[in-house]
C-alpha positions, 0 to 999 in steps of 0.5 A: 605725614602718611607712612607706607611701608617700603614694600607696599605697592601703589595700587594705581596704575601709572604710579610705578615709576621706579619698578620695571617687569622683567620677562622671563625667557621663552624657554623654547626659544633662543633670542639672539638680542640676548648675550646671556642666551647666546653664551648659555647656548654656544657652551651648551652646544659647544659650537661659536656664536657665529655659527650658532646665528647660521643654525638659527638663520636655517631652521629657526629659533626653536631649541629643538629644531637648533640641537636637532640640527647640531646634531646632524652637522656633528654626525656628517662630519663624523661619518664622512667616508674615509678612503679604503684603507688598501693593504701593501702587495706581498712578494709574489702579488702584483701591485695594483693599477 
């Protein structure tokens, strides 16, 4: 009977039947097949995952291109032009047409 340690590894290929190679991330990229990304990048970029799949839908996958655009929507929603704020006519002024 041959004993092998438990962390040896068969040097044929084709023998490891039990061992899987897990992919690191892209880190560069987000994958939308990935819940664990999904989730990371919708509390990162305190945005829903729906609207996290529209941002992808139009530039891309890119995290830079992603927050670039985040970004920009937050700063328009933000910088919207309010109405002028127009003070009340004193006693002797006409009121404004």
């Amino acid at each position: 009977m041959e004993r092998r340690s438990l962390h040896a590894v068969d040097p044929q290929p084709g023998n490891a039947a039990m061992q899987r190679i897990k992919h690191p991330p892209i880190r560069n990229k987000i994958s939308l097949a990935d819940p664990t990304q999904v989730r990371a990048w919708t509390r990162r970029l305190a945005i829903s995952a729906d609207s996290l799949k529209a941002v992808i839908d139009e530039v891309g996958n890119s995290v830079a291109a992603v927050t670039k655009e985040v970004e920009l929507q937050r700063a328009a929603h933000s910088t919207s032009p309010a109405p002028p704020i127009q003070s009340p006519p004193t006693a002797g002024e006409p009121a404004p047409a």
